[in-house]
N, C-alpha and C positions, 0 to 999 in steps of 0.2 A: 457454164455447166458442161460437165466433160458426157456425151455421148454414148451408148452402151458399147459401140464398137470398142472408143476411148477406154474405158472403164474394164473392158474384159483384156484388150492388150497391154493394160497396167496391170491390171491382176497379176495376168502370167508373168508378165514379166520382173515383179517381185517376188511371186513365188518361183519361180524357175533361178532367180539369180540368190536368192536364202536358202536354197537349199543348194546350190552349186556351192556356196560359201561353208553349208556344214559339210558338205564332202570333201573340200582338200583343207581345213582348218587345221585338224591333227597331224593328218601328212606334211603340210606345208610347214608349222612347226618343227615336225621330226626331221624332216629334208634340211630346213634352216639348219639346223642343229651340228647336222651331221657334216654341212657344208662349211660351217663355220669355228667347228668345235675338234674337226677330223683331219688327218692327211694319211692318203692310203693311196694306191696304186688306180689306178684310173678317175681317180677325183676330179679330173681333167675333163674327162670324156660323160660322166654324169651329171656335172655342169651342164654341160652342152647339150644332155638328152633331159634336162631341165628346162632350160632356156627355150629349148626347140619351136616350141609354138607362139613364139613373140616373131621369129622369122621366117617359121610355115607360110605360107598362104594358109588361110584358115579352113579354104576348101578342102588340101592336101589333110589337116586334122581332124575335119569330119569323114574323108572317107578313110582314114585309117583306124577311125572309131567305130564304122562301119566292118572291115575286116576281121579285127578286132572282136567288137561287142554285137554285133550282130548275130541274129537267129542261126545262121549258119559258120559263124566267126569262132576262131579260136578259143574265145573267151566265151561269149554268145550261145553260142551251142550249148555248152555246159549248164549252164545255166537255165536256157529255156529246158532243157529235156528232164533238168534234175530239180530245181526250183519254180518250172514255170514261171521267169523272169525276161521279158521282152522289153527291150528298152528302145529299139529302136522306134521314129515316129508317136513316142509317148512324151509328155513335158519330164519326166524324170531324166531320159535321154537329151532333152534339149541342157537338162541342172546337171549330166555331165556332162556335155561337148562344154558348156559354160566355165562348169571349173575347170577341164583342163587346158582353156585357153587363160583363165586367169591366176590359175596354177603358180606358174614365173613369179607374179608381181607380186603376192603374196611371197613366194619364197626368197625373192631378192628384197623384199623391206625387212622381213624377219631378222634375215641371214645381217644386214648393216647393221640390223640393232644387236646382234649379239656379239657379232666382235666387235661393237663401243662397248662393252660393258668387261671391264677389269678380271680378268684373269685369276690376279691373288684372290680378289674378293670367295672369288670359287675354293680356291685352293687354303684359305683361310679355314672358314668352314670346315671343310675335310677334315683338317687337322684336327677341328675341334671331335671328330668322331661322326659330322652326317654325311649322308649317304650321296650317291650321285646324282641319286631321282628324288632325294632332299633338296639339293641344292639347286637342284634346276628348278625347282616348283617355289620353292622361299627366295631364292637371289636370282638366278640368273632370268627367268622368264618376269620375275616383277620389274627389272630394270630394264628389260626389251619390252614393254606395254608399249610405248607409245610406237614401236615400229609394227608391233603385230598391229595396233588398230589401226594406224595407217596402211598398213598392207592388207587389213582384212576389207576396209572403206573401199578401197582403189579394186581389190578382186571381186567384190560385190558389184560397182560401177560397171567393170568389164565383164562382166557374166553378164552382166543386164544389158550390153551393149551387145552382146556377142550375134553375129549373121552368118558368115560364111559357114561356119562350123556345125549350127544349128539348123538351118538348110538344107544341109548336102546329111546329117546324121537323124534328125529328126522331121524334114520335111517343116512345112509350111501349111498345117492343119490348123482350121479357125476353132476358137474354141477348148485346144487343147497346147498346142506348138506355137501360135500363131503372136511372138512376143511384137514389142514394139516397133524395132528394127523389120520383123517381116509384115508388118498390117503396114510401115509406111511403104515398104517395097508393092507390097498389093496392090495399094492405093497410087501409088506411082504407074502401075502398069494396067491402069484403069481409066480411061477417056471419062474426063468430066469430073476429076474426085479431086484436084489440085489444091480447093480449098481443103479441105479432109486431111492430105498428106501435108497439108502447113499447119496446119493443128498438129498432127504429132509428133512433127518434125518440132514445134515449140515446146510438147511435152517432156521430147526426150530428152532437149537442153537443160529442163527445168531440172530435171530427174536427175540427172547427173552434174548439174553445176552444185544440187543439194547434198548430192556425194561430196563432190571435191568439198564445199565449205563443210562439211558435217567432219572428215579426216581432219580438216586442219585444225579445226575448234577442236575436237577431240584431243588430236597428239598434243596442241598448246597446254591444253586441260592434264592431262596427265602429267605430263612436264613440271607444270606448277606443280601439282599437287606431291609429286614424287621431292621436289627439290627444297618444299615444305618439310616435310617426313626429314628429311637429312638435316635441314636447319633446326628443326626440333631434338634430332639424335645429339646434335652435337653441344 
């Protein structure tokens, strides 16, 4: 039996990384998109401030999320004075620092499964008279499912694993911040809790080996069933 400690650091920690996942979904779709589907003048360099946070330090991401989206921040500011929106030290701010550290891997599964998918198929279509936000919602995104769910499995995984980022932008409140990753850091920095921090040190294996096999069954699953569809077309 898992423990209420156990039980409140799973909580957040699913909700914090489900909701990190509805916040860069769309975006990370449109990013794919744009990245795979485009060539324009610094496409080079937005790459790269895509990427960014796979070779941050994560600390470096949390306190530029702080700069940024904090009460006194660029962003931040506006927001509190005019919405009364404080994200900092709240789980909502932990489900950003999350997404935008899982941000990448979502956009780099997207991005390979859209340029596997055939070109004429697109340009087929057109000709037939549909439109461009037709053919991306009927062809081009139904034949990129299995890299969105794999990318969406994997960016859930890492928002759910996410520390440095979540730490340094949302602190390490029980209760509210206080995801799996920081209750085993707690309990690590706690004389006598050894046993405790190997419990969740086994839960967060569990949690995430049930990511990885849930992608791979997933994208096998689409696969089949997509290559059904075309066996049957033909």
């Amino acid at each position: 039996m898992l423990t209420p400690l156990e039980i409140e650091a799973l909580r957040i920690s699913l909700q914090v990384a489900g909701t990190a996942l509805l916040i860069i979904l769309v975006p990370g779709i449109a990013m794919a998109w744009l990245l795979a589907r485009h060539e324009f003048i610094g496409k080079s360099l937005l790459d790269g401030i895509v990427h960014l946070p796979l070779v941050l330090p994560p600390v470096v991401v949390g306190y530029l999320l702080l700069v940024i989206m904090g009460r006194r921040g660029l962003v931040g500011s506006w927001l509190n004075e005019h919405l009364g929106i404080s994200l900092p030290f709240t789980w909502q701010g932990a489900a950003l620092a999350g997404g935008v550290m899982a941000f990448p891997l979502l956009v780099r599964a997207v991005r390979l499964s859209l340029e596997a998918v055939d070109p004429r198929l697109e340009a087929a279509a057109r000709t037939l008279g549909a439109s461009r936000l037709r053919v991306f919602f009927t062809i081009t995104l139904p034949l990129a499912v299995p890299g969105l769910v794999t990318g969406a499995v994997l960016a859930f995984a890492r928002a759910l694993s996410e520390f440095g980022a979540t730490i340094t932008f949302a602190s390490n409140i029980p209760g509210e911040t206080r995801t799996l990753p920081l209750a085993l850091y707690s309990l690590i920095q706690t004389p006598g809790m050894e046993d405790a921090a190997a419990r969740l040190c086994v839960i967060s294996i569990v949690v995430a080996m049930i990511s990885l096999v849930a992608s791979e069954w997933l994208a096998r699953r689409t696969r089949r069933r997509m290559a059904g569809r075309d066996q049957r077309a033909t």
